[in-house]
KOLVODREN-613440 format. One line per field, with one value per atom (N, C-alpha, C): residue number from 1; residue in three letters; chain; atom name; x, y, z negated. Coordinates in steps of 0.2 Angstrom, whole numbers, plus 5000, padded with zeros to 4 digits. Example, Ala and Ser with C-alpha at 12.3 -4.5 7.8 and 13.67 -1.06 7.14 Angstrom:
! residues 2
resi (1, 1, 1, 2, 2, 2)
resn (Ala, Ala, Ala, Ser, Ser, Ser)
chain (A, A, A, A, A, A)
name (N, CA, C, N, CA, C)
px (5066, 5062, 5066, 5064, 5068, 5064)
py (4972, 4978, 4984, 4989, 4995, 5000)
pz (4961, 4961, 4961, 4965, 4964, 4961)
This chain:
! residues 154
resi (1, 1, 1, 2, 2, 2, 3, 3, 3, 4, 4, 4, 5, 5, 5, 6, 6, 6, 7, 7, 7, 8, 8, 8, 9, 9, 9, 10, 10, 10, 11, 11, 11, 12, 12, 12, 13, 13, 13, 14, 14, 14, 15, 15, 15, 16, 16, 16, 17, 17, 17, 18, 18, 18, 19, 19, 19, 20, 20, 20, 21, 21, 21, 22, 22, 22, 23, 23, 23, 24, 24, 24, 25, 25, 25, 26, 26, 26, 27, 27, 27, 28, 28, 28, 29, 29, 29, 30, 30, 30, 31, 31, 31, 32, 32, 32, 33, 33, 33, 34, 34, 34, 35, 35, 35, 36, 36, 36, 37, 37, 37, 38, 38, 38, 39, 39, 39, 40, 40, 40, 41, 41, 41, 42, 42, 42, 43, 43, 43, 44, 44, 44, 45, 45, 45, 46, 46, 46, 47, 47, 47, 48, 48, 48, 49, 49, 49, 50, 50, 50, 51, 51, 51, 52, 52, 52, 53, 53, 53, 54, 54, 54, 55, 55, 55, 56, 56, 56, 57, 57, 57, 58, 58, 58, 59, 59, 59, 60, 60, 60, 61, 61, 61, 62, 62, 62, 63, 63, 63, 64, 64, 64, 65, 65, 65, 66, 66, 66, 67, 67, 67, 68, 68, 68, 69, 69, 69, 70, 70, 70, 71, 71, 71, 72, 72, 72, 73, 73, 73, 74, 74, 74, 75, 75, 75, 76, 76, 76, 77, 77, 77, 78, 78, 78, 79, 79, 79, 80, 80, 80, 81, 81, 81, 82, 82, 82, 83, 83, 83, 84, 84, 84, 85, 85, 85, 86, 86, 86, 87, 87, 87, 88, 88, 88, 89, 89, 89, 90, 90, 90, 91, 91, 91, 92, 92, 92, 93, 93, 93, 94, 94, 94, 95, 95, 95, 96, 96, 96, 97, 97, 97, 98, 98, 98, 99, 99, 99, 100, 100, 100, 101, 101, 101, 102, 102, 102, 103, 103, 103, 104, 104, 104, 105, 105, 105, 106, 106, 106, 107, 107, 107, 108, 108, 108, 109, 109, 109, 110, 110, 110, 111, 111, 111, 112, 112, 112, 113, 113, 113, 114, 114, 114, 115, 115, 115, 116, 116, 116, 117, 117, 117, 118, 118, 118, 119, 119, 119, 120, 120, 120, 121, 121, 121, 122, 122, 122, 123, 123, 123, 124, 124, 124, 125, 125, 125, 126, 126, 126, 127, 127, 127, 128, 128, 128, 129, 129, 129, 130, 130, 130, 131, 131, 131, 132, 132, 132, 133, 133, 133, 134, 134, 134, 135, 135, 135, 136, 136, 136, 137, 137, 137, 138, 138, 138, 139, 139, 139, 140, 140, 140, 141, 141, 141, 142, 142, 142, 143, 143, 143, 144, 144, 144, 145, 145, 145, 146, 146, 146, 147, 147, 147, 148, 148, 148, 149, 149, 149, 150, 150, 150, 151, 151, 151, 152, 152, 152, 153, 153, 153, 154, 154, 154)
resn (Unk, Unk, Unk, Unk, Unk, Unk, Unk, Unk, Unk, Unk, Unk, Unk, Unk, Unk, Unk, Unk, Unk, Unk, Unk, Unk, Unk, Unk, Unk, Unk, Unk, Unk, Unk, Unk, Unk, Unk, Unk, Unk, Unk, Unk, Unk, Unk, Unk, Unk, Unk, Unk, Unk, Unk, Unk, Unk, Unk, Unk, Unk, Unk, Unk, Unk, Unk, Unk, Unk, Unk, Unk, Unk, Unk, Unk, Unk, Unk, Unk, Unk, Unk, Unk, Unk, Unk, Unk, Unk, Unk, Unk, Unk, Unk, Unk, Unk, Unk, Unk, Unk, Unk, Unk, Unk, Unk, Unk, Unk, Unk, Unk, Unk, Unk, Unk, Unk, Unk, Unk, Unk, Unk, Unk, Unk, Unk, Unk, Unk, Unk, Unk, Unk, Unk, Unk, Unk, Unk, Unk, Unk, Unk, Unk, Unk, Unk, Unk, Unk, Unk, Unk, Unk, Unk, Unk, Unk, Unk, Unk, Unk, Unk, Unk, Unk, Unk, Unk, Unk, Unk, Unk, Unk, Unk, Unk, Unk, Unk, Unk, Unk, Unk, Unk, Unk, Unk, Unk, Unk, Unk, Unk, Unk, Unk, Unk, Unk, Unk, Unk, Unk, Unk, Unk, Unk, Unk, Unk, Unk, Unk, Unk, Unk, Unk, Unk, Unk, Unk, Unk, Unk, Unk, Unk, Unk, Unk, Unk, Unk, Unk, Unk, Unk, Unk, Unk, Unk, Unk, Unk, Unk, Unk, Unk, Unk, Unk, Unk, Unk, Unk, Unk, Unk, Unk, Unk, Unk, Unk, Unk, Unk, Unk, Unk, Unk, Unk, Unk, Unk, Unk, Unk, Unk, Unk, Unk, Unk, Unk, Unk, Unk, Unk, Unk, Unk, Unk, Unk, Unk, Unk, Unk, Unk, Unk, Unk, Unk, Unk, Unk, Unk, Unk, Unk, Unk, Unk, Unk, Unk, Unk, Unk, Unk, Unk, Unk, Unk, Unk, Unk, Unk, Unk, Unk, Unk, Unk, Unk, Unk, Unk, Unk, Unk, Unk, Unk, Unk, Unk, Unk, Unk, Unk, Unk, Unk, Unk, Unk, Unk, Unk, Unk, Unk, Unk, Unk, Unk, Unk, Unk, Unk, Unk, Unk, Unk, Unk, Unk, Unk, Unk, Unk, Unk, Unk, Unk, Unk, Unk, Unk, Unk, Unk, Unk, Unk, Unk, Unk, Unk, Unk, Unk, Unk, Unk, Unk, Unk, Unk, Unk, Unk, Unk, Unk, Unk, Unk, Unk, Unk, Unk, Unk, Unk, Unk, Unk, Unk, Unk, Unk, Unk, Unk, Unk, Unk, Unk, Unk, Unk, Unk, Unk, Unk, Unk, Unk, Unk, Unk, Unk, Unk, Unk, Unk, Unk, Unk, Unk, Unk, Unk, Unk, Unk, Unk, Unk, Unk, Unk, Unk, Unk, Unk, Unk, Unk, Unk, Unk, Unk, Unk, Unk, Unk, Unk, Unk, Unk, Unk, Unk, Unk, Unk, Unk, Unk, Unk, Unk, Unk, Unk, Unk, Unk, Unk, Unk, Unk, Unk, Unk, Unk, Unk, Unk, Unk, Unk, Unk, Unk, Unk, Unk, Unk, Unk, Unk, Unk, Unk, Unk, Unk, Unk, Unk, Unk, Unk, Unk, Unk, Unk, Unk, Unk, Unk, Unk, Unk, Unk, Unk, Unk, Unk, Unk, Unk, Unk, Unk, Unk, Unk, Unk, Unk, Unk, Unk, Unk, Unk, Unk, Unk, Unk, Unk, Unk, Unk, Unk, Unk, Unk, Unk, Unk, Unk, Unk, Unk, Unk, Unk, Unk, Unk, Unk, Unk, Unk, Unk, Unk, Unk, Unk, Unk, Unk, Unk, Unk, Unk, Unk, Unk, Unk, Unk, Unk, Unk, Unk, Unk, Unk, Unk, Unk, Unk)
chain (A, A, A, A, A, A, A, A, A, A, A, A, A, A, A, A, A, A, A, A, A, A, A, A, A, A, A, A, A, A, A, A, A, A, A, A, A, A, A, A, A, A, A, A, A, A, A, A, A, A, A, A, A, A, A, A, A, A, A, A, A, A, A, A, A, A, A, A, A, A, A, A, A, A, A, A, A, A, A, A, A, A, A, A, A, A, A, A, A, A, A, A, A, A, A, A, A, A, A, A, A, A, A, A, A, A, A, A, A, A, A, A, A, A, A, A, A, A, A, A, A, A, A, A, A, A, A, A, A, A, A, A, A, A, A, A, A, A, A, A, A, A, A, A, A, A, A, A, A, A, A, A, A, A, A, A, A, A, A, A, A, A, A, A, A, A, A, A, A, A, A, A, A, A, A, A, A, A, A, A, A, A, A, A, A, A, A, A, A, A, A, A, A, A, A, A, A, A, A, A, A, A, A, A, A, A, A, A, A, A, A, A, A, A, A, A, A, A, A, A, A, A, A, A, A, A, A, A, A, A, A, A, A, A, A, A, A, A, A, A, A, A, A, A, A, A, A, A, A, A, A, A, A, A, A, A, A, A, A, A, A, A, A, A, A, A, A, A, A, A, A, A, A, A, A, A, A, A, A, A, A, A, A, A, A, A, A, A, A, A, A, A, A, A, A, A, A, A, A, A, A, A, A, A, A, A, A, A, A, A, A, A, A, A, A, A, A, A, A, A, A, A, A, A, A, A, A, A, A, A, A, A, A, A, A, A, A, A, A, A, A, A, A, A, A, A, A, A, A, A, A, A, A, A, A, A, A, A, A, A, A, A, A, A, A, A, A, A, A, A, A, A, A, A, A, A, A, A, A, A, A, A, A, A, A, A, A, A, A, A, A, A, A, A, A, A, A, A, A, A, A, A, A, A, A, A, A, A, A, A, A, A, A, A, A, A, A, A, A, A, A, A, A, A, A, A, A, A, A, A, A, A, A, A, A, A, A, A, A, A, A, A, A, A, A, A, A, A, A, A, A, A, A, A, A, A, A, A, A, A, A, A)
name (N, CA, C, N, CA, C, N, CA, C, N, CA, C, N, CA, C, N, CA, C, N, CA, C, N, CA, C, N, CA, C, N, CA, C, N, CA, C, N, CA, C, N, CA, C, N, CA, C, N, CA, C, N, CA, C, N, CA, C, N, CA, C, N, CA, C, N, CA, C, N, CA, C, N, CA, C, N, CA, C, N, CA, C, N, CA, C, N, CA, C, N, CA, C, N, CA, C, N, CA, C, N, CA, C, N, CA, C, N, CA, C, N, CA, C, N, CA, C, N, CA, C, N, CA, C, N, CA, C, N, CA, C, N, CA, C, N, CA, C, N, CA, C, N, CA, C, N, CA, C, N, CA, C, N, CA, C, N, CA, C, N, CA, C, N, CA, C, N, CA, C, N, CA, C, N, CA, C, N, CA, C, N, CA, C, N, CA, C, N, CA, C, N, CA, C, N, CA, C, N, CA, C, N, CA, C, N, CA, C, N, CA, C, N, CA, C, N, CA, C, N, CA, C, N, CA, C, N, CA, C, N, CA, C, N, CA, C, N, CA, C, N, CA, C, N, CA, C, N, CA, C, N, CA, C, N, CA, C, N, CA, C, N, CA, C, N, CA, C, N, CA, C, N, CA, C, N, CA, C, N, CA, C, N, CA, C, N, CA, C, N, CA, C, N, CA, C, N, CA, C, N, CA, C, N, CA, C, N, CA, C, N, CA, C, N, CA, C, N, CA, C, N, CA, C, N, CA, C, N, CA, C, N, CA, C, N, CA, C, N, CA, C, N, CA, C, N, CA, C, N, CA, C, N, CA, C, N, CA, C, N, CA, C, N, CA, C, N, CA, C, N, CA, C, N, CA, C, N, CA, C, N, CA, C, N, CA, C, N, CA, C, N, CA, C, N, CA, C, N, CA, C, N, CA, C, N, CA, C, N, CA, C, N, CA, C, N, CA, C, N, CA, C, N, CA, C, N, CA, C, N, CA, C, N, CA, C, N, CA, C, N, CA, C, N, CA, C, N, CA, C, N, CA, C, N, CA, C, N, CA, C, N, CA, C, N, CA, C, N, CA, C, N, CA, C, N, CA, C, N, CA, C, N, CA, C, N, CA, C, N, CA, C, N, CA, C, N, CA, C, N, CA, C, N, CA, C, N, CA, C, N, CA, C, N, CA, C, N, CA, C, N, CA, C, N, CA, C, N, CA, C, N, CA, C, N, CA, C)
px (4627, 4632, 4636, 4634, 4639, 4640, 4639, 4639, 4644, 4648, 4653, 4650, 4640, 4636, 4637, 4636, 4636, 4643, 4650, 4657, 4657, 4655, 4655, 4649, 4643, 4640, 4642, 4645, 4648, 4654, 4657, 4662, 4660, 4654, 4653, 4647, 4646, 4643, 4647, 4654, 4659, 4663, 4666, 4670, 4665, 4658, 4654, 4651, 4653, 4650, 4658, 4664, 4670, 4673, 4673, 4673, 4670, 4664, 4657, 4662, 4666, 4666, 4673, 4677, 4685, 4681, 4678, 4674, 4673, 4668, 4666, 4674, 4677, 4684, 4689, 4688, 4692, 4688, 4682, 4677, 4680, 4680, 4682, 4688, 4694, 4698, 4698, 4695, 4694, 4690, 4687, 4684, 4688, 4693, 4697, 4701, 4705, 4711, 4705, 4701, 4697, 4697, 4694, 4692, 4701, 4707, 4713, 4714, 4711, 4710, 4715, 4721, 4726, 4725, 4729, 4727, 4728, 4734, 4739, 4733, 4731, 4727, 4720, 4716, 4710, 4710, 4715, 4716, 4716, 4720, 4721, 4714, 4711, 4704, 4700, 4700, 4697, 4697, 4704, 4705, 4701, 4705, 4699, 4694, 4689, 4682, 4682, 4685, 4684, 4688, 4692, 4693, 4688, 4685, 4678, 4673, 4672, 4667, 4668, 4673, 4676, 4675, 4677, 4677, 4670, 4664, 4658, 4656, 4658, 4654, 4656, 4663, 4666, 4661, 4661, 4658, 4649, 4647, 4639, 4640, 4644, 4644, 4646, 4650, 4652, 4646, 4642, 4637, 4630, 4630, 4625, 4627, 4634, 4636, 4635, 4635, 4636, 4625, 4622, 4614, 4611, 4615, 4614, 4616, 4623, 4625, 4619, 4619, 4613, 4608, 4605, 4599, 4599, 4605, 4603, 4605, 4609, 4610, 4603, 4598, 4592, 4587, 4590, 4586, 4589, 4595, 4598, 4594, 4593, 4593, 4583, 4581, 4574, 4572, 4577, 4574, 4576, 4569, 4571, 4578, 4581, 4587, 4587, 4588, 4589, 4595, 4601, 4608, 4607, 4611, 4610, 4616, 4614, 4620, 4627, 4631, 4638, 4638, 4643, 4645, 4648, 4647, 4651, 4660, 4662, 4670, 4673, 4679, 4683, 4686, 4686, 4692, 4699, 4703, 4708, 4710, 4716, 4717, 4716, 4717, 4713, 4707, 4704, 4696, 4692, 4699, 4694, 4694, 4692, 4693, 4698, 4697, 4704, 4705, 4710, 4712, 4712, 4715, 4714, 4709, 4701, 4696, 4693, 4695, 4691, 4694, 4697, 4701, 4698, 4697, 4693, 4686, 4680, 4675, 4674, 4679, 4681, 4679, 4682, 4682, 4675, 4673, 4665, 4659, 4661, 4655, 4660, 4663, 4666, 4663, 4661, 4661, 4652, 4649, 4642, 4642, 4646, 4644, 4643, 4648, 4648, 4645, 4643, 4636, 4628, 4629, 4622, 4625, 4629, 4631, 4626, 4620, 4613, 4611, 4611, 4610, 4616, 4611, 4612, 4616, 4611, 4612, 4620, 4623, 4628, 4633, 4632, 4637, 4640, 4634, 4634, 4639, 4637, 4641, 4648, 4649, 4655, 4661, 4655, 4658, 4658, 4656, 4655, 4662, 4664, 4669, 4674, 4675, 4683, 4684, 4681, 4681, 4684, 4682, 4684, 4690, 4692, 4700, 4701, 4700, 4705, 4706, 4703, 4703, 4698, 4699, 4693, 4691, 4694, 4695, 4688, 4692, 4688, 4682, 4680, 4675, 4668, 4672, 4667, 4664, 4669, 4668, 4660, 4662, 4657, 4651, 4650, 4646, 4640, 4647, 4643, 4638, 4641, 4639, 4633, 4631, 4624, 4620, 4623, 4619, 4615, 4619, 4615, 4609, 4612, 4609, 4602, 4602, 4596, 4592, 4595, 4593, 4588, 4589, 4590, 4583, 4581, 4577, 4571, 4568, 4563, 4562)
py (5122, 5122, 5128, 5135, 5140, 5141, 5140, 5142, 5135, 5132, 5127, 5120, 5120, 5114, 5113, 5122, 5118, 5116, 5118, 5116, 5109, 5107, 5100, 5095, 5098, 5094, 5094, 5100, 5101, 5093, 5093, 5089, 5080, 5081, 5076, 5071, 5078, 5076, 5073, 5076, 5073, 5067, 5066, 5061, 5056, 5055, 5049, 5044, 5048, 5043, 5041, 5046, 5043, 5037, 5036, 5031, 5025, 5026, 5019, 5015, 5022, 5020, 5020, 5020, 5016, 5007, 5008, 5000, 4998, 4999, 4996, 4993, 4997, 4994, 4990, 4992, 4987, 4980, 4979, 4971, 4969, 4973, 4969, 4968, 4970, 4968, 4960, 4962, 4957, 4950, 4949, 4945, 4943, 4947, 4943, 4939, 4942, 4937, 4932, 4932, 4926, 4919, 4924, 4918, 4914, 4918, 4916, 4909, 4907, 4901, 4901, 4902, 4901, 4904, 4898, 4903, 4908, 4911, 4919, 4922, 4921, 4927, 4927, 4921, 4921, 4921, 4923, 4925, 4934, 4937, 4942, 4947, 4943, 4945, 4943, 4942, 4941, 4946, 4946, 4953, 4959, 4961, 4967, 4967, 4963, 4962, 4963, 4963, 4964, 4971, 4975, 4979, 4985, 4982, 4986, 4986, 4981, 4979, 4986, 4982, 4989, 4995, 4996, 5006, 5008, 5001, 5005, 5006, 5000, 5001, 5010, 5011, 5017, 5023, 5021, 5028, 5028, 5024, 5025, 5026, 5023, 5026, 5034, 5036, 5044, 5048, 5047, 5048, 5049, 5043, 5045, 5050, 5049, 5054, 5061, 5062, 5069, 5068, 5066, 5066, 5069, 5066, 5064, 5074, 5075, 5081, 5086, 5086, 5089, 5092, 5089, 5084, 5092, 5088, 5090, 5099, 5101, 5108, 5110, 5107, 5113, 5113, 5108, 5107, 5113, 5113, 5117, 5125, 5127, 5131, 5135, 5129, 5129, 5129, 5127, 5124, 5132, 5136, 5138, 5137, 5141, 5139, 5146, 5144, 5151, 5152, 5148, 5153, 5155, 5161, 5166, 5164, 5164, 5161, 5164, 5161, 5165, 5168, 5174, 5179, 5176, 5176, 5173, 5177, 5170, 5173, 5177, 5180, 5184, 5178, 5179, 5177, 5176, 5173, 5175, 5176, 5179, 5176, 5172, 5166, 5159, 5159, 5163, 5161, 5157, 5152, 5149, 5154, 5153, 5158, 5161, 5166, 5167, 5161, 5159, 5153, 5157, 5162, 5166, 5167, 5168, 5168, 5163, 5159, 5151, 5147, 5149, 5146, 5149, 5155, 5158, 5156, 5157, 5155, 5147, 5144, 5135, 5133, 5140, 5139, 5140, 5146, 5146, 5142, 5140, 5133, 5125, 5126, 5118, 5121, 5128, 5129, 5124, 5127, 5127, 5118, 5115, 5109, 5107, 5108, 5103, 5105, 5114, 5113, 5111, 5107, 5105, 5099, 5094, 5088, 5085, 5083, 5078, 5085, 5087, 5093, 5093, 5091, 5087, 5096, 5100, 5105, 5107, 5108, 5109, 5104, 5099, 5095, 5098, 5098, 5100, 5105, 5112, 5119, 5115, 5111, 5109, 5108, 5102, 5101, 5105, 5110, 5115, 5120, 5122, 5123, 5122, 5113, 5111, 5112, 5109, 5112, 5119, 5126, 5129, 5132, 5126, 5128, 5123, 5120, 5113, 5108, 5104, 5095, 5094, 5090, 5088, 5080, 5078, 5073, 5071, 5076, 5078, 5082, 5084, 5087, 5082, 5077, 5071, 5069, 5069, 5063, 5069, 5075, 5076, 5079, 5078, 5079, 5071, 5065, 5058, 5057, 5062, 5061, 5065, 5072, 5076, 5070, 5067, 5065, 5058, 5055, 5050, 5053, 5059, 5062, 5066, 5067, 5069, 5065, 5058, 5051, 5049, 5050, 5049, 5053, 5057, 5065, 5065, 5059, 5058, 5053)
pz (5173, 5168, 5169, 5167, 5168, 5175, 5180, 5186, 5190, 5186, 5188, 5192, 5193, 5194, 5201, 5205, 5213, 5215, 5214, 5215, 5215, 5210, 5207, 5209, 5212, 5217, 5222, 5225, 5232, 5231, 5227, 5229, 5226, 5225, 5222, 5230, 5232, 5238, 5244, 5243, 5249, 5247, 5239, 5236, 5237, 5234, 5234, 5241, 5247, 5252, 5254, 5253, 5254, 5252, 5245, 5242, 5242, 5245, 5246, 5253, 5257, 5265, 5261, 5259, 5255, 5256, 5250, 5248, 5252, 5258, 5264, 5267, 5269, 5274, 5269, 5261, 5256, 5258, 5257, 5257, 5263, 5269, 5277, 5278, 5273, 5271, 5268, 5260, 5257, 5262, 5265, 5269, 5275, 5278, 5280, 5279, 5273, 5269, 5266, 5263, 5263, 5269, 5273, 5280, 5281, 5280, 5283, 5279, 5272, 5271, 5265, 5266, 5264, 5256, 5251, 5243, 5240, 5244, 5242, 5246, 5250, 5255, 5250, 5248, 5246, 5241, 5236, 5230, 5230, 5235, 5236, 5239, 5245, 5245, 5237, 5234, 5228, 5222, 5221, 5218, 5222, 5228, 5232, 5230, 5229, 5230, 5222, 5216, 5212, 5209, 5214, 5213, 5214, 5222, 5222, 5216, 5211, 5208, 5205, 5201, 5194, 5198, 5206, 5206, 5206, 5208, 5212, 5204, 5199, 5191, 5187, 5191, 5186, 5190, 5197, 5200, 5197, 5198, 5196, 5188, 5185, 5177, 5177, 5182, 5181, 5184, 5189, 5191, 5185, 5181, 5177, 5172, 5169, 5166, 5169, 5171, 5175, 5177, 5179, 5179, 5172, 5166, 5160, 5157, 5159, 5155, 5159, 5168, 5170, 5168, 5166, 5161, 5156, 5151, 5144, 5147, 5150, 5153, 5153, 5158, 5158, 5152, 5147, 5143, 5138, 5138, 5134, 5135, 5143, 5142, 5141, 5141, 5143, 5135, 5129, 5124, 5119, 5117, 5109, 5105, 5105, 5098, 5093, 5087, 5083, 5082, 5088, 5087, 5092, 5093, 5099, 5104, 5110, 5115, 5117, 5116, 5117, 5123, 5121, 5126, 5131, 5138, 5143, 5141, 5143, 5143, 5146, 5144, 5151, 5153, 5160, 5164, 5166, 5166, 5168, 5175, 5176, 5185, 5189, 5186, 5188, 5189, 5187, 5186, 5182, 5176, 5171, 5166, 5163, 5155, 5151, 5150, 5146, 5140, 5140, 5135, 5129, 5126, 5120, 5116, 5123, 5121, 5120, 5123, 5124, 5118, 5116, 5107, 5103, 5104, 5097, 5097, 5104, 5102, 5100, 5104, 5101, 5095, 5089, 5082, 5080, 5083, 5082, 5081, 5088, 5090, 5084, 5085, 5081, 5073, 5071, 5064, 5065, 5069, 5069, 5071, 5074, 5074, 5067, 5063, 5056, 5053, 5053, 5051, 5052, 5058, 5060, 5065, 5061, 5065, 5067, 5067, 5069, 5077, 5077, 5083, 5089, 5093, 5101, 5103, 5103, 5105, 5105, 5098, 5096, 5099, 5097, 5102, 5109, 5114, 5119, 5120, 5116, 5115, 5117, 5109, 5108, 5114, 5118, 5125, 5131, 5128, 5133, 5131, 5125, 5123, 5122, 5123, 5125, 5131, 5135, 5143, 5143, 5140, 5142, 5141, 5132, 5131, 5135, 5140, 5145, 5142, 5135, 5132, 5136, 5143, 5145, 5143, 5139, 5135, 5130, 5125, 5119, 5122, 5126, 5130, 5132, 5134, 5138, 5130, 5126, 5119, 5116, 5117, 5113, 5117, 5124, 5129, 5126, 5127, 5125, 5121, 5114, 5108, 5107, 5112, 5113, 5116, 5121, 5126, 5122, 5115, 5112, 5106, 5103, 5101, 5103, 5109, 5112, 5115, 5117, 5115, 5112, 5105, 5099, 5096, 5100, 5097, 5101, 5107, 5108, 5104)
């Protein structure tokens, strides 16, 4: 995805076994205030246990999101299209994009979504172009909506 895939597996490599071993010493928590018997205590290991559920449910949901945008990336790049690919952006000092640039071509790719809303492809751009103006919001929203799309198109 633009060069930003190893940074973002690099850290996805070191966040993902951290947070498994959070959960791990959350449950030996939650198992002990269980065993102590008492209702405050085994109410409260009970929560923990259900707060792991929800983290381990969010982490494997963002995982397959990110498999999924993966996915549509090499397909992006492997697939035929007859709009020509956008010129990589300038930089700023930062090293994200120049915002001024990343606004304008923003306008471009949003013109080309509405013109071919049913196309996965164009989605993608989309989301590839919020991200580069910083809505990483509206970024995922339309990352999702390629990702059902393309779905949709086997």
């Amino acid at each position: 995805m633009r060069g930003r895939l190893g940074a973002r597996r690099l850290v996805l490599l070191v966040l993902t076994p951290l947070v498994a071993f959070y959960c791990y010493l959350i449950l030996r928590i939650a198992w002990a205030l269980w065993r102590d018997g008492r209702l405050a205590s085994r109410g409260t290991g009970a929560a923990l246990v259900v707060l792991v559920v929800v983290t381990l449910a969010l982490l494997a949901a963002e995982l397959r999101f990110g498999r999924q945008v993966e996915q549509m990336s090499k397909a992006y790049d492997e697939a035929p299209d007859d709009v020509p690919a956008a010129e990589p952006l300038p930089l700023a000092p930062s090293g994200r994009p120049d915002r001024a640039a990343a606004d304008e071509a923003f306008e471009r790719v949003k013109l080309r979504v509405e013109e071919e809303p049913g196309d996965w492809r164009r989605w993608y751009e989309l989301g590839l172009a919020y991200g580069d103006a910083r809505d990483t919001s509206r970024g995922r929203r339309a990352m999702r909506r390629a990702i059902v799309l393309k779905a949709g198109e086997r």
